[in-house]
C-alpha positions as CSV (number, residue, x, y, z in Angstrom):
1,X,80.6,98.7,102.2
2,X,83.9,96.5,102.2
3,X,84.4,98.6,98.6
4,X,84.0,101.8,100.3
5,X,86.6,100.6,103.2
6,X,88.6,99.3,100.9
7,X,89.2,102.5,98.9
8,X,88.9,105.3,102.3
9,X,90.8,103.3,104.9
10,X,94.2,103.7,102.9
11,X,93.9,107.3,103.1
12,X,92.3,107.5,106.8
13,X,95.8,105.1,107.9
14,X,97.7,107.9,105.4
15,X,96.5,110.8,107.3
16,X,96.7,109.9,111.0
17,X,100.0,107.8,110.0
18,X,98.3,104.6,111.5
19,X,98.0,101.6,109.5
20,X,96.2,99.9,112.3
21,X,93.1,101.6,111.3
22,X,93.6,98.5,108.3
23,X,92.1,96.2,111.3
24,X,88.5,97.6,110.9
25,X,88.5,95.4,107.5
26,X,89.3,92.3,109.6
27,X,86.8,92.9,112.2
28,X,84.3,93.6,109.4
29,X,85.1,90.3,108.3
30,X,85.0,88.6,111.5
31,X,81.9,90.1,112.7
32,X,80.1,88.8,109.2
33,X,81.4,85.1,109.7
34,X,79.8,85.5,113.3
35,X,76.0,87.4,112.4
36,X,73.9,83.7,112.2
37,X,75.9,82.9,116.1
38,X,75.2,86.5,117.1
39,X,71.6,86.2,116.1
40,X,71.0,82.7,117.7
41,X,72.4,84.8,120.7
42,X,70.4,87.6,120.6
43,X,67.4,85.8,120.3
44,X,68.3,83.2,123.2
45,X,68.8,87.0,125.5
46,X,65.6,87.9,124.4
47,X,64.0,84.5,125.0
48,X,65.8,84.7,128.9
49,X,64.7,88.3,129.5
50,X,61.0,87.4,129.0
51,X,61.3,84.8,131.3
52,X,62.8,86.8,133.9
53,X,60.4,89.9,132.9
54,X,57.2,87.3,133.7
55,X,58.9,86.2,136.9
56,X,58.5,89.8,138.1
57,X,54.6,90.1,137.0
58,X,54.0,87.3,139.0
C-alpha cells in the first residue's frame, strides 16, 4: 500500500495542484505506530459496552 501511495499521490497533488494530499502518507504512518493502542482500545470499548449492555438486561 505505502508503494502504491507512494507512486499515485505525486500525481493526485499534481492534478488538484495540492501537495497537502502528501499528508495521507504521514497519517498512514502515524495510524500504523498507533494499531496495538488502538486495539487495546477497542477492545476495552467492547469490554465497557457489555457491561453496560448487561446492566440493561437486568
Amino acid at each position: 500500500m505505502r508503494e502504491k501511495l507512494n507512486e499515485t499521490l505525486p500525481k493526485i497533488c499534481a492534478y488538484f495542484g495540492q501537495p497537502d494530499f502528501m499528508k495521507v502518507l504521514a497519517e498512514l504512518e502515524k495510524y500504523h505506530r498507533n494499531v496495538a493502542k488502538h486495539h487495546r482500545e477497542f477492545l476495552e470499548t467492547q469490554r465497557i459496552w457489555a457491561k453496560i449492555m448487561e446492566h440493561f438486561t437486568l
